[in-house]
N, C-alpha and C positions, 0 to 999 in steps of 0.2 A: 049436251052441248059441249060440256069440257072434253069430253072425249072424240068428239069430232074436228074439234078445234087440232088436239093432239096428232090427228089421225092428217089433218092437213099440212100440218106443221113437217111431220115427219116425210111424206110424199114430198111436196117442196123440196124439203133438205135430199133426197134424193134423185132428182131435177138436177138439183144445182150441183150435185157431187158428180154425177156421172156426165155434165154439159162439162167442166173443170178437169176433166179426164180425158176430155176428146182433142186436149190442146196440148203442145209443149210450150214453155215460156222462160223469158229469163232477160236478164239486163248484164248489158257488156258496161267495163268500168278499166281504167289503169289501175294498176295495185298497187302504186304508189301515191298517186295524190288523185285516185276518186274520179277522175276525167270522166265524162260519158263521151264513148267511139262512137258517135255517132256513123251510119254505113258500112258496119261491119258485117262480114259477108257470114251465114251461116248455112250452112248443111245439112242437109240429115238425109246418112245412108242405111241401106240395111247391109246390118253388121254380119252375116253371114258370106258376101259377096262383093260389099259393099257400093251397090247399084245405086245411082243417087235419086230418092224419092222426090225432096222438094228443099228449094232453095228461097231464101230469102236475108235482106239487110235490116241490119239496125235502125231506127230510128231515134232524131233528134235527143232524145231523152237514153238512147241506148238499148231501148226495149225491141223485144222481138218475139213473134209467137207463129205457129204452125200447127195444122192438124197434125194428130197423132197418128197414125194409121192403126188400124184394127188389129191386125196380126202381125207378130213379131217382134224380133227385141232390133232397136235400130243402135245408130252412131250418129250425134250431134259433131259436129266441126263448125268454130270460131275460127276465123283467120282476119286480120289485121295490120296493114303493110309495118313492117318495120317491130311486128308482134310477134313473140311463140301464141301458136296457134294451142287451141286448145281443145280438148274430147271429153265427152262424157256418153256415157252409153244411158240408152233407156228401156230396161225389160219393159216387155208386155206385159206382163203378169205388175208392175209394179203403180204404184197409186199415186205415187212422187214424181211428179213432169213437170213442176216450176222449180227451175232450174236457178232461182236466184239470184244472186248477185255474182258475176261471171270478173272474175280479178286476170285481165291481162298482165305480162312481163314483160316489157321491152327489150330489145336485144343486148341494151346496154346493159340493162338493170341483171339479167342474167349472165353477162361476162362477168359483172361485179361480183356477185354472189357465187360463181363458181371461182372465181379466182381467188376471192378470202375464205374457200373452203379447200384451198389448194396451198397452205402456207405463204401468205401475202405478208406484204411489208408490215401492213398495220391492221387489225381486224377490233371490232367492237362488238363485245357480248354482253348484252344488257347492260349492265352498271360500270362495262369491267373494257378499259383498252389496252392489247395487246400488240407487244412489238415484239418482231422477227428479228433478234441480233445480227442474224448471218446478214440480212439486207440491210448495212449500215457498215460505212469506212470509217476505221479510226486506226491510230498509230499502231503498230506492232507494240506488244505489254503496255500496253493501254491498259488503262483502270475502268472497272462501272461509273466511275462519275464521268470520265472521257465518252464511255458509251452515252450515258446520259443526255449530255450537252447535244449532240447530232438529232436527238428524237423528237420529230415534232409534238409541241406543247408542252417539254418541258423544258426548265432554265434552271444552270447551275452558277450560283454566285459566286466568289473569289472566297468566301467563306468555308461554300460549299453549301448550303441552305440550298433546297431544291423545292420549286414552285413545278407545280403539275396541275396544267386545264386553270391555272390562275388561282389555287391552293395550295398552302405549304404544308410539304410532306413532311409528316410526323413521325414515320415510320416505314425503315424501308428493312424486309423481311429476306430470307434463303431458305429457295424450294418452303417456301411457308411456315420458317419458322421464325423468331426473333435470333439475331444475332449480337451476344452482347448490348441489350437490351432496347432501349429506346435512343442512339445515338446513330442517327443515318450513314453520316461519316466514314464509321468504322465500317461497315459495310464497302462504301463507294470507293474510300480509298484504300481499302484491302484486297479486294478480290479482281482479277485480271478479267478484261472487258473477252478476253477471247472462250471462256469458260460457262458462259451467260448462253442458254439457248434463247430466252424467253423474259421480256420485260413487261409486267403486269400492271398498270394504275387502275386502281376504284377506291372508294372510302368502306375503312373496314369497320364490321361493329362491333359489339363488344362479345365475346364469350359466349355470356349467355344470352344475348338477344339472340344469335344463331344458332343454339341449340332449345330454346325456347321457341322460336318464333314472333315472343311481345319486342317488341322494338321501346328502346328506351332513350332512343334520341342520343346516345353517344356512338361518334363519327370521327374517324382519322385518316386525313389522306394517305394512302398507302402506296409504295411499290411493291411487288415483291420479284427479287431475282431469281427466276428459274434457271438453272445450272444443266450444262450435258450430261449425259450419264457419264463419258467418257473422261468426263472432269472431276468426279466423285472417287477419284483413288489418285490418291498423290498427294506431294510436300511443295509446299511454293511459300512463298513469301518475297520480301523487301528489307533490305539493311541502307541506311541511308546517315550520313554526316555530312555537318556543315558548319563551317566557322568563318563568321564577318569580322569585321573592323567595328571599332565602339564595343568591342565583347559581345554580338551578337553571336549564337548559336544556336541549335539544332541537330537533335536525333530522330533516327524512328525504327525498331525492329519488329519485322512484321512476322507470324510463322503459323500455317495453316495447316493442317495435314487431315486429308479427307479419306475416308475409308468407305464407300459406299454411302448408307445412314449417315453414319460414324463421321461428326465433326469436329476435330480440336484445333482452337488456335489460340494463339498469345500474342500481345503486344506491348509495347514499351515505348512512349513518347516525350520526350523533354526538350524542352527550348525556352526561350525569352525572343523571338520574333512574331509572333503570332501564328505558330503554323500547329501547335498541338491540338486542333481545336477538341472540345466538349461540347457536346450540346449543348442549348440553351436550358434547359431543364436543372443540367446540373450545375451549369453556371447559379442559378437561381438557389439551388440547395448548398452551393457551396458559401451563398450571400456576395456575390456578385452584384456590381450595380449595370442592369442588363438595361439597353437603351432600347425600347420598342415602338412603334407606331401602329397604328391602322389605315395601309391603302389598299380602296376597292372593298372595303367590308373584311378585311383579311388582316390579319397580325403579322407585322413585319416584323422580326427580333434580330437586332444585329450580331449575328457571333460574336462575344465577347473576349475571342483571341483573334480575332481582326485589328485589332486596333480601334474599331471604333466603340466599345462599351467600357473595356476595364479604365481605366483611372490609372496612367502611369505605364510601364514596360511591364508584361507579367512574366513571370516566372514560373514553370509548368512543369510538373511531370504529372503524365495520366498513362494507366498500364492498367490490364486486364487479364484474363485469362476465360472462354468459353469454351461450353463443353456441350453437342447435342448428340444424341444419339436415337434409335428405336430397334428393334427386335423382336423376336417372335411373331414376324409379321406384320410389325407394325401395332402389334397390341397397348406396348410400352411408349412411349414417347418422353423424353428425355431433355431438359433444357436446364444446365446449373453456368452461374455464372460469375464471377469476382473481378470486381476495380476499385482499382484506386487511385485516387487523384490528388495532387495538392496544386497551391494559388497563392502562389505571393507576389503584390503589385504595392506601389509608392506613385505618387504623382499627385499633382496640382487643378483642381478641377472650379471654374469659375461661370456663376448661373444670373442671369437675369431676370426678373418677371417685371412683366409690364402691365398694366391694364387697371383692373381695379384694386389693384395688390402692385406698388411700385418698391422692389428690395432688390440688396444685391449681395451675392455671399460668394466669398471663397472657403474655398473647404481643401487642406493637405490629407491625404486618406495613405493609409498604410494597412497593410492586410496581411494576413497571414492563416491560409487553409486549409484543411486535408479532410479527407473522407476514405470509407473501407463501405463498401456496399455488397450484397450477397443476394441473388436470385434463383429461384426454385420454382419448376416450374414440370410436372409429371401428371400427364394425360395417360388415363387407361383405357383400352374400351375390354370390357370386362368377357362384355362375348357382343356377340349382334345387336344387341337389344340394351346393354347396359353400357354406359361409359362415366368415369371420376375424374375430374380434373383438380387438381392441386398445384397450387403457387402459395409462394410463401417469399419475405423479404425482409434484411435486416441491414441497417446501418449503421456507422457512426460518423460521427463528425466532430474536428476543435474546430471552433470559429473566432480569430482572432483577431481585433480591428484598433486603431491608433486614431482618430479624428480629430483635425483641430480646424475651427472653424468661425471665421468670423464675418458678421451677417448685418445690413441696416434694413430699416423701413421708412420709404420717401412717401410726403405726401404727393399728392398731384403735381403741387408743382415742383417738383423734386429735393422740394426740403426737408433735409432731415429729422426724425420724425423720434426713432429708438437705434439703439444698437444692443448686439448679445457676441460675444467673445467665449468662446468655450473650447473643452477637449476634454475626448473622452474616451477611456481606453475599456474596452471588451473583451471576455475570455466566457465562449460560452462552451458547451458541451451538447450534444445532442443524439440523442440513442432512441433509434426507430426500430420497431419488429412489427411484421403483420402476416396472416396466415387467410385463405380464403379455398373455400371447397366447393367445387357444383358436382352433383350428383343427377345425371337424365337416364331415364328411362324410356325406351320405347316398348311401345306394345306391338302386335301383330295386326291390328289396322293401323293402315296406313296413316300419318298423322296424330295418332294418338301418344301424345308422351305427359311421362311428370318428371319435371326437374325441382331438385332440392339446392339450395344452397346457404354456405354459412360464410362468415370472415370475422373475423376481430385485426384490431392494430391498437398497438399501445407505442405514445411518442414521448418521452419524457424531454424536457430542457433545464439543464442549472449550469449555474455561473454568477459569476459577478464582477464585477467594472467598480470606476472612477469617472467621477463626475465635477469638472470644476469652471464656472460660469462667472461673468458677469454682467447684468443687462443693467443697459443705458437708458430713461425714460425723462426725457426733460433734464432737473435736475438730480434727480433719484435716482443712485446706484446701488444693486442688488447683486451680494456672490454668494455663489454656491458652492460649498465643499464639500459631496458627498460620495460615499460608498453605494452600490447598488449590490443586493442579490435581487436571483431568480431563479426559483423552482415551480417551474410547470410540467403538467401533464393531463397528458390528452388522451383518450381511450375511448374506444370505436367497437360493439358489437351489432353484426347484423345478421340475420333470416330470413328465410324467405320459402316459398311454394307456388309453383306454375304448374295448373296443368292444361293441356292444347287438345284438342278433339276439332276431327271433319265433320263438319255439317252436310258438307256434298262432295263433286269432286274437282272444284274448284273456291268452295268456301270452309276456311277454319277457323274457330275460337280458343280464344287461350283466355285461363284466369287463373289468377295470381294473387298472393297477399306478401308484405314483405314486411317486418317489423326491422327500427335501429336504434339503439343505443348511444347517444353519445354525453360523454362526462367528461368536464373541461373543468380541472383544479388549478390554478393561477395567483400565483404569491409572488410580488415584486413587491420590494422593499429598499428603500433609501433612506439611508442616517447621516443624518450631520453633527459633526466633530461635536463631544461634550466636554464638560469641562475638563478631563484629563487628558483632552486633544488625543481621543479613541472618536472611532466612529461607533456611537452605540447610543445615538439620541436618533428616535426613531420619528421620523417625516413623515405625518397621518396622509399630508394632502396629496404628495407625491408618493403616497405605497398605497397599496391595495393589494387584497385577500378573498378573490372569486372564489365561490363552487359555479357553474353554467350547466346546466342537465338540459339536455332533448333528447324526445320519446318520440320516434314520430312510426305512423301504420301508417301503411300504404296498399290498397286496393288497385288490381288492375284488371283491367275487361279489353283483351284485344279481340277485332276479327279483320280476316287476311282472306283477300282474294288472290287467287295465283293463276292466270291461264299465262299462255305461252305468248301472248301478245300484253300481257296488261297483267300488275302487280299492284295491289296495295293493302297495305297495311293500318289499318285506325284503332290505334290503343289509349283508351281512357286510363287514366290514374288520377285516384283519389287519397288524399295525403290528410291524414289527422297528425300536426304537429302539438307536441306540448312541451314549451320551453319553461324552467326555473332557474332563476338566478337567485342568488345566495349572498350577501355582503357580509363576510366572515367576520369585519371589524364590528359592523352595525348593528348585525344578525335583524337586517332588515333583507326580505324577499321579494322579486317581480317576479312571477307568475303571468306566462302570456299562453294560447291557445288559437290553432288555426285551423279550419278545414279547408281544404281546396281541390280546384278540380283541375288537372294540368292532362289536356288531351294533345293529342300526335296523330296525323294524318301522310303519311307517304304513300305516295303513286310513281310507280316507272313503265311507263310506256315504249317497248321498244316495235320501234317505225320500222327499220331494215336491220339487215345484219349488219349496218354501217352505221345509225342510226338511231338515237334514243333521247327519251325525254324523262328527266324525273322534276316533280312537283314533290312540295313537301311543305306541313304547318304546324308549328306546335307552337301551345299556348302555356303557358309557365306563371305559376304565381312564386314573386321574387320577395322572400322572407329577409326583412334586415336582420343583417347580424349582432351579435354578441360587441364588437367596435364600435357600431352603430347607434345600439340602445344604451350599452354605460361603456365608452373606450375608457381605457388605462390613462390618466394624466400623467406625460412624459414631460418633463423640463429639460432633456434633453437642447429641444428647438423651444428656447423661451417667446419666440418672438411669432409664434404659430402652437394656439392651441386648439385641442380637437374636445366638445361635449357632446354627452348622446341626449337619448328622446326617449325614455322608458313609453310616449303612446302613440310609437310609428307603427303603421299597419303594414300588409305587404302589397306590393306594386304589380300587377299581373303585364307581363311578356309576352309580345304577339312579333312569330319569326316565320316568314313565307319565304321559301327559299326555292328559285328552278332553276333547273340547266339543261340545257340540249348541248349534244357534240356530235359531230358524224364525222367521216374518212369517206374520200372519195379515192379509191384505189386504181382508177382510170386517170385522174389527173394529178395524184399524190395532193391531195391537198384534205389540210385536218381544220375543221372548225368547231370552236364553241362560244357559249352562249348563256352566260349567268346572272342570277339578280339575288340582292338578298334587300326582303324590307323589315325591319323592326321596328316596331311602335310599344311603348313602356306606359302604361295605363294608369294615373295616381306616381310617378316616378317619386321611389327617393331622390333627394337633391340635398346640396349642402347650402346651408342659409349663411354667409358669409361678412361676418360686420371686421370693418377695418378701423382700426387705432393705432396708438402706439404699439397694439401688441393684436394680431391677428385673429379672429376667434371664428371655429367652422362648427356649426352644428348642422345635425342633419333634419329633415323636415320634407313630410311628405304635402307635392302639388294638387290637391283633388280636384278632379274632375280638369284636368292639363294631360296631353300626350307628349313624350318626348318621341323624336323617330329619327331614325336612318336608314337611310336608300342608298343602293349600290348596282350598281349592274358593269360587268366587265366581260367581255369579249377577247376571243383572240384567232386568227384565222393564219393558216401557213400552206406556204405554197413553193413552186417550184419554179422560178423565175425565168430563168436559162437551162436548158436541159444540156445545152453542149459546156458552160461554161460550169455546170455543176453550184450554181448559185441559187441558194434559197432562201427566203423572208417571209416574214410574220410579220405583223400589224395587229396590234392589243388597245382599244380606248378600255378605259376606265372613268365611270363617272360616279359622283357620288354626294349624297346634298343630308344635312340634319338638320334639326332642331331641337334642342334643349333648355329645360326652364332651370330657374334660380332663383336662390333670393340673396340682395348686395343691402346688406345694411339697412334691411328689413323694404326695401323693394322691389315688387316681380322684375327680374331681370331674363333676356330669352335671347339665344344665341343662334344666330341662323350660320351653318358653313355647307361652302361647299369645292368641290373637286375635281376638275378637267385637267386628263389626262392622256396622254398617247406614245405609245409606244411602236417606235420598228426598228427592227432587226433585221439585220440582211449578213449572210456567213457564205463560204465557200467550204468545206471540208473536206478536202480529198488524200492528205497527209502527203501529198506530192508537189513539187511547186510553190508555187504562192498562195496562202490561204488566212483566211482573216473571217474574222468576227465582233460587226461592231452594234451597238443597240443604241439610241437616238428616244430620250423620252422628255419632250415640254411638259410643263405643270402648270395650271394656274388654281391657287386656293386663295378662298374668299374667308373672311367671320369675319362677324358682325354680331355690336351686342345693342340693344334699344336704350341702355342708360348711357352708355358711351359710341355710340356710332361714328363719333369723328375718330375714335382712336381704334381702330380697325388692324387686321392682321393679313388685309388683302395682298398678295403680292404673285410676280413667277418666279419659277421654281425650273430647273433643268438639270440635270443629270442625263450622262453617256458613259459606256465603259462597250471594253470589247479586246479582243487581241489582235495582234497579226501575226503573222508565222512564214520562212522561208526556207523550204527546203534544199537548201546547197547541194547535196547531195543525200541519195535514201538517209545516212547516219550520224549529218549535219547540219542545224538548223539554227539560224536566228530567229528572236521572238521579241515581243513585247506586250507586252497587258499597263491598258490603260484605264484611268476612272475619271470625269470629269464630275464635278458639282458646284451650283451654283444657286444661292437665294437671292434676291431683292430685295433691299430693305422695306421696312414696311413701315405704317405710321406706327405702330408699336414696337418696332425693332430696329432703329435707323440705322443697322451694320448691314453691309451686303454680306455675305459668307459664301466665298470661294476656293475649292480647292480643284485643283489639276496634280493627278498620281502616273506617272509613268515608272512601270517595271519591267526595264530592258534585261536581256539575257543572249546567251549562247549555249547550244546542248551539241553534245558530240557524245557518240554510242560507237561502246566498243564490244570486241567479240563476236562470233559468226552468227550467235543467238540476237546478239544486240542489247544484253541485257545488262550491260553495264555503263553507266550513266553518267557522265562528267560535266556538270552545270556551273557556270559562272553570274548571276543576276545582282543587278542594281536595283534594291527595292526605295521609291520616291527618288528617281535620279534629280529630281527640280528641289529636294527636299521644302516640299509644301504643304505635305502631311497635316490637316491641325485637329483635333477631335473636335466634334460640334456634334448639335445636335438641337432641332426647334421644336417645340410642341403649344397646343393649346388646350386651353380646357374652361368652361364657366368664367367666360371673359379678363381668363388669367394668361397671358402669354407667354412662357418661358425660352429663354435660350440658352444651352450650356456650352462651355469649351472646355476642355482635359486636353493633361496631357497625354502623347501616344506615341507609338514608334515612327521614328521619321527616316532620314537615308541613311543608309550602311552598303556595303560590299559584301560579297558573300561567295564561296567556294564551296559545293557542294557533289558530293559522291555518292552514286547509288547503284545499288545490286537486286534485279530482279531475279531470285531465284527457282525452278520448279522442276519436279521428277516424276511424272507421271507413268502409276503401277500399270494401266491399261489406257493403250492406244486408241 
């Protein structure tokens, strides 16, 4: 029976195989969004003569089917009006006649796709958007950031801070390498916009995530400028002077000289107007008080030689020298580099808070700073199959600071509550070294590698200040007359092993272990005057005497899908932390211990050669910190102190992030399309009780979400094709909520963020040309203990330039900023500033390269620093002093000698 059963089974399936062979079949579709053509015409001729056998159309659903004929190999033809038609051939001899899913192109969609494969303006490759410099006007010795500003989706600030696709670039590279390290600036405004073949945005990753394959969740918006070859031998640079009225001035000497590989340049910056800029990075290491916010899910950081972060007029010099090179084909690769910088600023800076916390403080700040920094940086590849990479970096820094500072706390109803009166003067020292190695191996299957890697960093801090206070409490006055040291150090060892294997040939795994080391030794110390009026009576409550040890393993399990339409990436990591703390006074010990699971999900979908989608999720457990579970008691700010929670646990992270962008290269127009949500699970939070004297501790919500939502937009287009007029239009929206606790009740903060931006420019360096951008705001918070005292208000800001060319090598200009807040029921001051910075440029010489500028920077002198923030139904507002109007006479020399033409 079972064998006749079999014996049935088998005849059947030989029925149906050879009835399924007597047919052709297939279904018509667009290949770009899936359509079914319905009535598409098909064909089928015999391919020898091509004599046409039988004809039929598509139906409603796109399907279509025909006998086969017996003999012979024929020719299928699709044709559909306004379609590349399509062919497939069908042997006789072959067993495969369902013809599948049949992806039509439309004529448009193939003028597109050959034209961005014929050097087009703008092309997008997966992750990665390219610009064609030659297709883009900008002035004669124009700079990359002048290139910049012309390129749809990106935006260059008065700063110079560049937002790309509606992220700030962290990082802008030459022909792929670093230039003079992580300061974009030096780049943009170093290198002549005429020298640039090729302008690159995507987010880079890190090192070893790209020679590993496990992805580890670190992302930085990148440009990078690819250079002509014909620009790779020569000397150019920039020599520039300037001197205003009120003692304002400025230098800048710039000198490059490229040799192929071979890059050397130097530069040399000083002034007190704000035009030296530094990054924000080093502003931050140099102890800069850096003004930031978050709009659109994004960190806005104001250059802090704008005027609007330092505190006072600063005083600048930043100078550099880089060195890259490669050889022997490229085997070596080469990146050394040295700066130095110093910061000295004075000024008046006056803060409010409102909300559940009513004080007001003026603070005089005096600064004085320098740094010597050193970068190393030698990539090998050993032969095919091996490659070393090494970096290494050291620092130093004085950080020198003068505070004087006097501060109350109101109650509600704005009675005076305390007062603290202090100054405090700081001399620290700070000496950084660290060294990191990755070591990859490939093998001879394809995808199989192992990478090694090691790093150590050791950062030490000493010094010591003056500390002299006295707070106000009712009737009780308390002073303080102390000495401070401080010696710390910090020390950082870590390892690690990946190794990545194909599974198929489009699926790989990678697995990883990475152990790290870190020992955090911490001794501040404060003595007040003993009886011999010496500082040498020693303050238990205000010193303390850390060891901080973490040990943490880390387990990682990725697997990567890669075809040519579709990528993604899912790397598990599993984290054993073990923290010990040490109270060297007490030689009492916490002891804490975590395992966690922190997985990463990225997906990139690219749609067209114009067109792409990436999806991305990682899930993060958020370990408090060391400040967190026992901070340092600082009397510095008597009137605000900070306790930790030796039994806070950690708060797990949930971050979904997409973006789509495309280029339409038929009607020049670029859009995209971003969202980011985070939700904090169990969030730390700070429990916040108010009195005479402030107190924050930290304490974790269970079973409470904090979240934020973002999604930002931007879309640009080509308005007028004769009048050379272009605009964009960016909304930005964006909504939280965050819990707390006010004086030991749940307190929850709802905000949110409407926003829109447009921009409209003309740029063609001839004639009249202007560029101005137009952004309303309205922000909301709101907290459920105090609802009536809210932080609702609008918000407006616009800035932009105009420009007139008089003649090719004579132009007027002006660059303008407007800003504007609304008072709010927790801030009753409107905050208004209008910046106009009129000018004249006249260019001499047959090159043009010599530059004679006259600007009025704030001709209205209305200048004022400000700055509003909020947080845990605390509202702050600050005003500093900053640089306001001056005159100024300015001289510049573009110079360049290019070895080959």
């Amino acid at each position: 029976m079972k064998g006749s059963f079999l014996l049935l089974m088998t005849f059947l399936g030989f029925i149906c195989n050879s009835f399924a062979q007597t047919k052709i079949s297939g279904r018509v579709l667009d290949i770009t969004d899936k359509v079914k053509l319905k009535n598409t015409s098909i064909m089928l001729l015999q391919s020898k003569d091509s004599l046409l056998v039988d004809y039929t159309r598509a139906d409603e659903n796109g399907y279509f089917e025909f006998k086969k004929p017996a003999k012979g190999d024929h020719l299928v033809v699709v044709s559909y009006p306004k379609y590349a038609d399509f062919y497939q051939e069908v042997k006789a001899s072959s067993n495969h006649n369902d013809l599948g899913e049949i992806l039509l192109s439309s004529v448009a969609h193939l003028i597109e796709e050959v034209v961005v494969k014929r050097r087009s303006a703008i092309t997008i490759k997966g992750d990665t958007t390219e610009y064609d410099a030659s297709q883009f006007v900008v002035e004669k010795n124009a700079k990359v950031e002048d290139l910049l500003k012309v390129l749809p989706g990106i935006t260059v600030d008065a700063s110079g801070k560049i937002t790309a696709q509606g992220k700030t670039v962290q990082k802008v590279l030459v022909d792929g390498e670093e230039f003079f390290g992580d300061d974009p600036t030096l780049v943009t405004r170093n290198l002549r916009s005429d020298m640039v073949d090729k302008v690159q945005v995507y987010e880079k990753k890190s090192d070893q995530a790209q020679r590993t394959g496990v992805d580890d969740g670190v992302r930085e918006q990148t440009i990078n400028v690819q250079l002509k070859e014909d620009a790779k031998n020569g000397m150019f640079g920039k020599a520039l002077l300037g001197a205003g009225t009120d003692e304002y001035y400025m230098g800048q000497l710039m000198l490059n000289k490229f040799k192929g590989s071979q890059k050397i340049s130097a530069y040399g910056l000083f002034g007190n107007n704000g035009t030296t800029s530094l990054n924000w990075q080093d502003a931050q290491k140099f102890g800069v008080d850096v003004d930031a916010s978050f709009e659109g899910g994004q960190m806005v950081v104001n250059d802090p030689f704008s005027g609007q972060g330092v505190v006072g007029i600063p005083r600048v010099i930043n100078s550099g020298v880089n060195f890259n090179d490669r050889w022997k084909k490229d085997k070596y690769q080469l990146n050394l580099s040295y700066k130095y910088g110093k910061l000295q600023a004075d000024g008046k800076e006056e803060t409010i808070m409102s909300g559940v916390i009513n004080s007001t403080t003026d603070k005089f700040v005096d600064t004085d700073n320098d740094q010597h920094r050193i970068n190393f940086k030698l990539d090998t590849k050993i032969d095919s199959l091996n490659q070393l990479l090494v970096t290494a970096r050291a620092s130093k820094k004085v950080l020198w600071s003068n505070d004087v500072i006097n501060s109350q706390n109101f109650l509600a109803n704005q009675n005076p509550v305390s007062s603290n009166s202090s100054e405090e003067e700081k001399d620290h020292k700070i000496d950084d070294v660290g060294v990191s190695v990755l070591y990859t191996k490939k093998f001879m299957k394809k995808g199989r590698s192992l990478s090694l890697n090691f790093g150590a960093n050791n950062e030490e801090t000493t010094g010591d200040g003056y500390l002299y206070s006295t707070l106000v409490s009712g009737t009780v006055k308390d002073t303080t007359d102390q000495r401070k040291e401080t010696d710390q150090q910090l020390s950082a060892i870590q390892a690690g092993v990946t190794y990545t294997e194909p599974l198929s040939k489009v699926f790989n795994m990678a697995i990883g272990y990475d152990i790290n080391r870190v020992s955090n030794a911490s001794l501040i110390e404060s003595f007040n005057k003993g009886i011999s009026n010496q500082y040498n009576d020693l303050d238990t409550k205000f010193s303390s005497n850390y060891d901080y040890n973490r040990v943490s393993n880390n387990y990682k399990l990725a697997l990567i899908y890669n075809t040519e339409k579709l990528t993604a990436n899912l790397t598990n990591n599993f984290n054993d932390d073990r923290l010990n703390q040490v109270n060297n006074y007490s030689n009492k010990s916490l002891k804490r211990n975590f395992f966690t699971y922190n997985p990463r999900l990225e997906t990139n979908f690219k749609i067209s050669n114009s067109k792409s989608l990436r999806m991305t999720y990682s899930g993060k457990n958020q370990l408090p910190s060391l400040n967190q579970i026992q901070p340092i008691l600082n009397n510095s700010d008597r009137l605000n102190q900070y306790l930790g929670n030796e039994n806070l646990n950690p708060a797990f992270v949930n971050i979904i992030e997409g973006f789509y962008h495309s280029f339409n290269i038929l009607s020049n127009q670029f859009k995209y399309l971003g969202s980011t949500f985070t939700m904090t699970k169990d969030p730390i939070v700070q429990n916040i009780t108010t009195d005479s004297v402030n107190t924050y501790r930290w304490d974790n919500i269970e079973g409470k979400n904090n979240f934020d939502w973002s999604v930002y937009s931007g879309y640009y287009f080509r308005l007028n094709k004769e009048l050379v007029l272009d605009n964009s239009i960016s909304p930005v929206f964006s909504i939280s909520r965050n819990h707390n606790f006010v004086n030991g009740d749940a307190n929850v903060v709802n905000t949110q963020s409407y926003s829109l931006t447009y921009e409209i420019k003309r740029e063609t360096k001839t004639g009249f040309n202007f560029s101005t951008k137009f952004t309303p705001q309205y922000r909301q918070m709101k907290s459920n203990l105090r609802p009536e005292h809210d932080n609702s208000g609008f918000v407006f800001t616009s800035g932009g330039s105009l420009e007139y060319f008089i003649s090719k090598t004579f132009k007027v200009y002006t660059n303008y900023d407007y800003s504007y807040e609304a008072p709010t029921a927790a801030l009753d001051q409107k905050l208004e500033r209008f910046l106009i910075h009129p000018g004249v440029s006249k260019k001499f010489l047959k090159n043009e390269s010599l530059v004679l500028d006259f600007v009025v920077n704030d001709v209205l002198n209305q200048n004022i620093g400000y700055s509003r923030s909020q947080r845990n139904s605390i509202f702050e507002q600050r005003r500093f002093d900053t640089i306001r109007r001056y005159y100024m006479l300015k001289l510049s020399w573009d110079f360049n000698k290019m070895f080959v033409k």
